[in-house]
C-alpha positions, 0 to 999 in steps of 0.5 A: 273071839266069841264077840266077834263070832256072835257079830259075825253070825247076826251080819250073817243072818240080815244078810240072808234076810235082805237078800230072802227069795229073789236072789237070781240065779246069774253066773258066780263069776258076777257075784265074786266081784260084788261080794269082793267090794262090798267086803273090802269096803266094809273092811276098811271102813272097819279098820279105819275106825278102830284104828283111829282109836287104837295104836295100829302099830302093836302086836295087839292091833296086828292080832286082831286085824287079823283076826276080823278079817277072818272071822268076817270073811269067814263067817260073812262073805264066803257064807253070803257068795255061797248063798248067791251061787248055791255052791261053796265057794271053794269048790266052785273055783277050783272046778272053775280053774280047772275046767280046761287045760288052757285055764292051766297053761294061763295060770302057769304063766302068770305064776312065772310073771309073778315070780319074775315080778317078785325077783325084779322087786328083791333085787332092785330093792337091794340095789336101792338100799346100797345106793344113795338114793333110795329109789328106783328109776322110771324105767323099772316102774315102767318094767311092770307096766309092761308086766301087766300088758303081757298078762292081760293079752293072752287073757283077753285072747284066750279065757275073758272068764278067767281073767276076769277071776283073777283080776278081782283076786289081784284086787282083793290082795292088792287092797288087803296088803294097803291096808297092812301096809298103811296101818303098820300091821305087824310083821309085814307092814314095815316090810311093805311100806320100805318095799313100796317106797322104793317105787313112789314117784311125785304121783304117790305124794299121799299116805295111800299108795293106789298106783298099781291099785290104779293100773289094774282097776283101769286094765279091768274095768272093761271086763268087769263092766261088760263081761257079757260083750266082751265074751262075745266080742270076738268081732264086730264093732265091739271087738277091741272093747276088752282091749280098751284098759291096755290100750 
């Protein structure tokens, strides 16, 4: 632990120091998907390396996965986005998330569709484990495909900004749950690699599972990479352009 706190504390300060005085002074929302990459990035590459050493499976291993990735996350990038926006980071999204009751009513119902999500996963799963073939059909697949249709609709419609957070949120969890499911980190990865098997098609022939990595990375890219248009795009010949990854 104080191994990983000092590494921690030295990232933290060449950080500050490459970034010095010219950091500008843009919207926090830019800077939450910058950080978010680089932190994954830097978290696999990590992983990757010791566990080729190491026995990814053990309690051991599952300890201090967990561990790094606090202490880096914790100790690196929530420091370095709260130098990027001048605030702290945690305040920040709340007031974010509660800046206006249309941001609440959308939160709502994403939770549901989550929930939904999640019974739609336990009961196939179960239906599928009493079956003899252990795998749902196409047209479940397709079912959260339709899920993620009806979350980004009312997204594009009525809060770009908000959808943009929470597509960059859902990304660093989707990530995160790979790498515990890829590297068995106990007591989950199990449970997730018997969970996602379960929805595999011939596309996911490898060890990564990155289709629904896929299907939000292509439903986000035209609000991460024109942000400024598509808040604007309200007419015009950009106005289908936030529109683009659901079409």
């Amino acid at each position: 632990l104080i191994v990983l706190g000092g590494l921690s504390f030295v990232l933290n300060q060449l950080i500050k120091r490459s970034l010095n005085a010219t950091v500008g002074k843009g919207d926090p929302v830019d800077y939450l998907l910058l950080v978010t990459l680089v932190a994954l990035v830097l978290l696999g590459t990590i992983f990757s390396a010791l566990f080729f050493f190491m026995d990814s499976s053990t309690w051991t291993s599952s300890l201090f996965f967990y561990l790094m990735t606090a202490v880096l996350g914790l100790g690196i990038f929530v420091p370095w986005l709260q130098y990027l926006i001048k605030r702290h980071p945690l305040f920040w999204l709340v007031e974010f998330l509660i800046q206006s009751k249309t941001r609440l009513y959308l939160l709502a119902f994403w939770a549901f569709l989550f929930l939904l999500a999640c019974g739609v996963v336990f009961q196939n799963s179960k239906k599928s484990m009493e079956s003899k073939k252990p795998q749902v059909s196409t047209i479940t697949r397709k079912y959260f495909h339709f899920l993620a249709v009806v979350v980004y609709i009312p997204g594009v419609m009525y809060d770009r900004h908000l959808l943009y957070v929470a597509a960059v949120v859902c990304l660093a969890v989707l990530v995160l749950l790979e790498y515990v499911r890829y590297f068995r980190i106990k007591p989950f990865g199990q449970t997730l690699r018997t969970l996602l098997t379960l929805f595999l098609d011939e596309r996911d022939s490898g060890p990564l599972i990155l289709s629904h990595i896929c299907l939000l990375l292509g439903m986000s890219l035209p609000v991460w990479l024109f942000p400024r248009l598509c808040a604007t795009s309200l007419s015009g010949p950009s106005t289908l352009l936030p529109y683009c990854g659901i079409l």
